[in-house]
Every structure is written in C-alpha cells, then in structure tokens.
N, C-alpha and C positions, 0 to 999 in steps of 0.2 A: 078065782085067783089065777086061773092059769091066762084071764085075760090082760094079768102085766105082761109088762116088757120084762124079760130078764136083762138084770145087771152085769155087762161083763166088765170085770177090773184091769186095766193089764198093769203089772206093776212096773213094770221098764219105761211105760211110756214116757217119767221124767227123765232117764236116764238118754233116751235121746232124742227128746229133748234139749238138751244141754249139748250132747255130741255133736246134732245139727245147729244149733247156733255157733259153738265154737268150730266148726268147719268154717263156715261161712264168714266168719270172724278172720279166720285163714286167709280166705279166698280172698275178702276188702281189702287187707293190709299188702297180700302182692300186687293187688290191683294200684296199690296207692303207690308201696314204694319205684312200681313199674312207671309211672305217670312223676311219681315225683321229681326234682332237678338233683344233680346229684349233691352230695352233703362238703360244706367247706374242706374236709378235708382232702378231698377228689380234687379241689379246684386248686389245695396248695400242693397237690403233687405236680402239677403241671404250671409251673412258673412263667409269668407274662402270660397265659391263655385266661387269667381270669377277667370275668366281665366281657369276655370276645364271642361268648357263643349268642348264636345267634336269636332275637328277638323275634317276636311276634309280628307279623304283616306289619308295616306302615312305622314301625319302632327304628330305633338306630341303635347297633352296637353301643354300650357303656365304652369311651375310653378306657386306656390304663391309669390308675393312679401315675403321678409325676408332676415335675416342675412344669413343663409344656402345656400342660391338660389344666391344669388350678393356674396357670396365666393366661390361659384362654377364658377361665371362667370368670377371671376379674376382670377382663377387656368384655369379654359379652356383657355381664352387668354394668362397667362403667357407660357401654351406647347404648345400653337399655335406658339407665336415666337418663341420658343427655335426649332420649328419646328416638336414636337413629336406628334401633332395634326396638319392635314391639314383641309380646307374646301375641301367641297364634290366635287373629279375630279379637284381639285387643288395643287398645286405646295406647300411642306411646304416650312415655311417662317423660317429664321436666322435674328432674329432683337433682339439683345443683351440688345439696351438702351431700348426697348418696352418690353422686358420679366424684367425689370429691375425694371422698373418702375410699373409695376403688380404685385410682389415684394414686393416696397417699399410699393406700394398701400394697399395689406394686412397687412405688418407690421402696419404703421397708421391704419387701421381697428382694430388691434388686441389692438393697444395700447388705442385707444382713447373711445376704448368699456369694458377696462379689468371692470370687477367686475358689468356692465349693462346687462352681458348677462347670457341665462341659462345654465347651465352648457349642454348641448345637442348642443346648440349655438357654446359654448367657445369651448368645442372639435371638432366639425367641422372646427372651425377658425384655431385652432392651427393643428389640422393635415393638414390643406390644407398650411399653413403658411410654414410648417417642409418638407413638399413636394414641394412645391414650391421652396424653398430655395433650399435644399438638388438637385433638377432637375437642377438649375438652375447651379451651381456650376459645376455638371459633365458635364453638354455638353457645359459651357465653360472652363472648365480646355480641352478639346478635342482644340478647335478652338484658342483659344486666349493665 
C-alpha cells in the first residue's frame, strides 16, 4: 500500500477557481469598453460632432443629418440611374422610372419645405432640383 500515490484534496481550489475567472472576466470587459466607440449618449453631448469622428483608412466621414446632406443623396441616386454615377467597379444602371421618381422626390421636398428653409438650404434644393431635372431630360431625350 505505501506504493499509492497519496491523495491530496485542497478544498479552495474551487474557490479560486471562480476568483480567477471572474478577475479576468474584469480584465476583458475594460479591455472592451477601452476598445469600444463611445455610447450615443457621449455623441449627444456634443452637438453637430456626431457622425464626424473619424473612420477607418480609405472610409469618409458620415455627413451630418440635414436638408443639404438627404438632397445630395436624392441627386446622387437620381445620376446613378440615369447611369452618370456608377458604384465602385460596377456596371451604370438605365432605370428611367427610379431616376424619375428621385425627381419627383425633390420636387415634393422642395415644395413641401418652400419658405421652412434657409436660404443656404433653399439653394442647395433648387440647384440640385434644376439639375436633376435638367439631367434627367437629356439622357432621356437620348434613349426614349
């Protein structure tokens, strides 16, 4: 008999156990929140800075929300269809009723905001408006 092994028990060994993983449990969580972006309401403390910080290599600042920024987005999609804008390494697109209707979508913009907006607003609207239309015209007087 004396050639077992003796059994030694240690009875703490669950206890840390559990101490060591919730340490390190500790340690992930400041690793994350250190790593993480800060939380929305960081970004409404600081008014007009959201969406401005800055992106990753090769990325562009997010705009701010606004009139200027969502009439820009309805003129970039109206020459997307008409085809005079393609996406990056893709095929332009010819979709008459989709440039059509980005189009109408500005005119309602322009109509249902006349006299709400600043004048820096209203002229962006209306030149994106005179261009949009004015594009839209020529490259279907071409096709159609």
């Amino acid at each position: 008999m004396a050639d077992q092994p003796s059994l030694h028990i240690d009875s703490d060994w669950k206890k840390q156990a559990q101490e060591e993983k919730r340490r390190l449990a500790e340690e992930e969580q400041k690793k994350a929140a250190a790593a993480a972006p800060p939380p929305p309401a960081a970004a409404a403390a600081a008014p007009g800075t959201a969406g401005r910080a800055a992106r990753g290599r090769g990325q562009r600042e997010i705009p701010p929300a606004g009139i200027p920024t969502l009439v820009s987005q309805l003129l970039t999609q109206t020459l997307m269809y008409l085809g005079e804008v393609a996406a990056m390494g893709g095929e332009p697109i010819l979709n008459f009723d989709m440039a059509r209707h980005q189009v109408d979508t500005l005119a309602v913009l322009d109509q249902k905001t006349r006299g709400n907006l600043t004048e820096e607003e209203q002229r962006v609207l209306d030149t994106a408006l005179y261009e949009a239309q004015t594009r839209f015209i020529a490259v279907a007087s071409q096709y159609l």
